[in-house]
Structures are given as C-alpha cells and as structure tokens.
C-alpha positions as a LaTeX table, in Angstrom:
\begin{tabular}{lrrr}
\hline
Residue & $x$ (\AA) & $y$ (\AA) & $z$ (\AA) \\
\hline
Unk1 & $-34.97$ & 12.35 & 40.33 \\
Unk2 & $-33.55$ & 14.58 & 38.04 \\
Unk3 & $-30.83$ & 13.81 & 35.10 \\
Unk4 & $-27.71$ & 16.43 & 34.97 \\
Unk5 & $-26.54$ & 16.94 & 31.63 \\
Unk6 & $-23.24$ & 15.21 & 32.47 \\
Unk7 & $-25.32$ & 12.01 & 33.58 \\
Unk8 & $-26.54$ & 12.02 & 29.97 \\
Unk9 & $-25.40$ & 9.19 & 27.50 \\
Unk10 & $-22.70$ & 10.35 & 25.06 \\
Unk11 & $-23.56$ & 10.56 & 21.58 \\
Unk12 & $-21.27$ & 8.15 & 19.40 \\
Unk13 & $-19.92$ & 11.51 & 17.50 \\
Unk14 & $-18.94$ & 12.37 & 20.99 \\
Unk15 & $-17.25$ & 9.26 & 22.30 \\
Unk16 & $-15.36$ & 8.52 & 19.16 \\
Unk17 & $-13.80$ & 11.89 & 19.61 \\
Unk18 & $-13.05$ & 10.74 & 23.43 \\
Unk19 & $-11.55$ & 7.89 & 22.39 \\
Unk20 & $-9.55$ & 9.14 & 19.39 \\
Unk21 & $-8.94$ & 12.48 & 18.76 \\
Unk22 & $-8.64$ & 13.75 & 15.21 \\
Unk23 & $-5.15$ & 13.30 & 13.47 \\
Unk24 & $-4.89$ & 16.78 & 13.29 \\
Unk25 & $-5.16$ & 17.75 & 17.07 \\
Unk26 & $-3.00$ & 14.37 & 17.79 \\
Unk27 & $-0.16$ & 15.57 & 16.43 \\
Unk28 & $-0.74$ & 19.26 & 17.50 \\
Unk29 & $-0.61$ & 17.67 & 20.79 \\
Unk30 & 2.60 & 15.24 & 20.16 \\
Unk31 & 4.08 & 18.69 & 18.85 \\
Unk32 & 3.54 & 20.09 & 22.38 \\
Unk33 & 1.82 & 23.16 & 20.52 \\
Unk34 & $-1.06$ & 25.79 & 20.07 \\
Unk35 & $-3.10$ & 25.86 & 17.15 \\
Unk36 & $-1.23$ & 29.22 & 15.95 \\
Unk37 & 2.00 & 27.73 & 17.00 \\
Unk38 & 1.53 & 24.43 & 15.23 \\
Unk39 & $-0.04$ & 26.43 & 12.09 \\
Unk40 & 2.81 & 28.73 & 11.90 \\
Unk41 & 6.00 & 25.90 & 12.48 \\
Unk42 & 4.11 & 23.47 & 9.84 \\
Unk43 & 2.97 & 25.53 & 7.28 \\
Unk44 & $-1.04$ & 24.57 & 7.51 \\
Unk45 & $-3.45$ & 27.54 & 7.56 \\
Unk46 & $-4.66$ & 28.45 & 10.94 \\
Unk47 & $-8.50$ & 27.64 & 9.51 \\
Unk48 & $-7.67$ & 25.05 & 8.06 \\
Unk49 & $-6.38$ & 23.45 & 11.43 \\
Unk50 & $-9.28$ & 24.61 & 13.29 \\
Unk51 & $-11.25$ & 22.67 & 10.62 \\
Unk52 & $-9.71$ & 19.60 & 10.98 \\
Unk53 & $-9.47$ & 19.33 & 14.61 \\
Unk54 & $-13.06$ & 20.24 & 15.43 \\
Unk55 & $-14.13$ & 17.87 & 12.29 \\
Unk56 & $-15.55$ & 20.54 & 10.37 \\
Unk57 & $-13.57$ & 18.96 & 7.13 \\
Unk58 & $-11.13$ & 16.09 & 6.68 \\
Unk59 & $-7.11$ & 15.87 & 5.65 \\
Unk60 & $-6.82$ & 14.75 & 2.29 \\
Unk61 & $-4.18$ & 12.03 & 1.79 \\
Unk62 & $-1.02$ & 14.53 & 1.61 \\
Unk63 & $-2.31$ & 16.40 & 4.32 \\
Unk64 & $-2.81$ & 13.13 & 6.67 \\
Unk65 & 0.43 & 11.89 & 5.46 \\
Unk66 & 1.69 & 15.20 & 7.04 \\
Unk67 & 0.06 & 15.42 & 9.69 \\
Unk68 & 1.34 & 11.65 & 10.84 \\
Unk69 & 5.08 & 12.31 & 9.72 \\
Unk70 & 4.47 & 15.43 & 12.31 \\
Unk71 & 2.79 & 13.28 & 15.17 \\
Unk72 & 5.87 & 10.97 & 14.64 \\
Unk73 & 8.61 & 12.94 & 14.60 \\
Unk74 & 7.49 & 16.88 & 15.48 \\
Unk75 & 11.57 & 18.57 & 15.44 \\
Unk76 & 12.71 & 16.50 & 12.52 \\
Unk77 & 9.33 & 17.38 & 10.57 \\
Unk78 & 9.38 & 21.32 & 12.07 \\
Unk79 & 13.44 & 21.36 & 10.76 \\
Unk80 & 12.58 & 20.13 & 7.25 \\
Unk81 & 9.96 & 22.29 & 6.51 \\
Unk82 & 12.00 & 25.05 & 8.20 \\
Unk83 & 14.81 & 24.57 & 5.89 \\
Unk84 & 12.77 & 23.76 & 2.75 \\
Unk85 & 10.97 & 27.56 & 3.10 \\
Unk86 & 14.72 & 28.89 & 3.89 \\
Unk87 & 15.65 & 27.96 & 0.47 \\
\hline
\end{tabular}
C-alpha cells in the first residue's frame, strides 16, 4: 500500500495555520478583499502583507492593533484612513 501525499500527517506549522489563519489574511478576508485591494484601501505595503499572511514576518503591536480594528470593522476602518490621507 502506498501513502498519497494528502494521506500524510500535517505538520503542526501546517495545522495551526488551518485552524487559525494569520491576523493579517483574517481581516483581508473580513474586508472581502485582494491582497492589492486590501494593501491599497489600508495603507500597508503590498510586501509587507504578503509577509504577514504567509508568516514570513510578524505585525508589530500598531500594526496588529490595525489589522484587528480592520477585521472588526473593515468600512469604518477603510473611511478613516480614507479621510485621514484626504487631509
């Protein structure tokens, strides 16, 4: 009998990401966005973003503070930081 890759066990790195997805890519998703999208509306760097969702690098404090006033809220945070660049 042979073992598919998919019958493989997960690695924890793996299933913690299954389980909870990073921050970041949470409230990219709450935002109903794409990574350009979501980079361009909240004023993070495209790169950035990437890094954080694919857990190349972390959010420091600010930036998870951010990112969770996003994930709650995504059109009150998106109108704030619209008007606070308009100014």
């Amino acid at each position: 009998m042979t073992t598919e890759p998919e019958d493989l066990p997960l690695s924890p790195a793996t299933l913690a990401d299954l389980r909870h997805p990073p921050l970041a890519r949470r409230a990219r998703l709450r935002a109903g966005l794409g990574q350009q999208a979501f980079a361009e509306t909240y004023g993070i760097p495209l790169g950035t973003l990437r890094d954080w969702e694919q857990g190349r690098s972390a959010p420091d404090t600010a930036a998870a503070s951010y990112l969770r006033a996003i994930a709650n809220d995504p059109p009150a945070v998106a109108a704030a930081y619209a008007k606070a660049t308009a100014a």
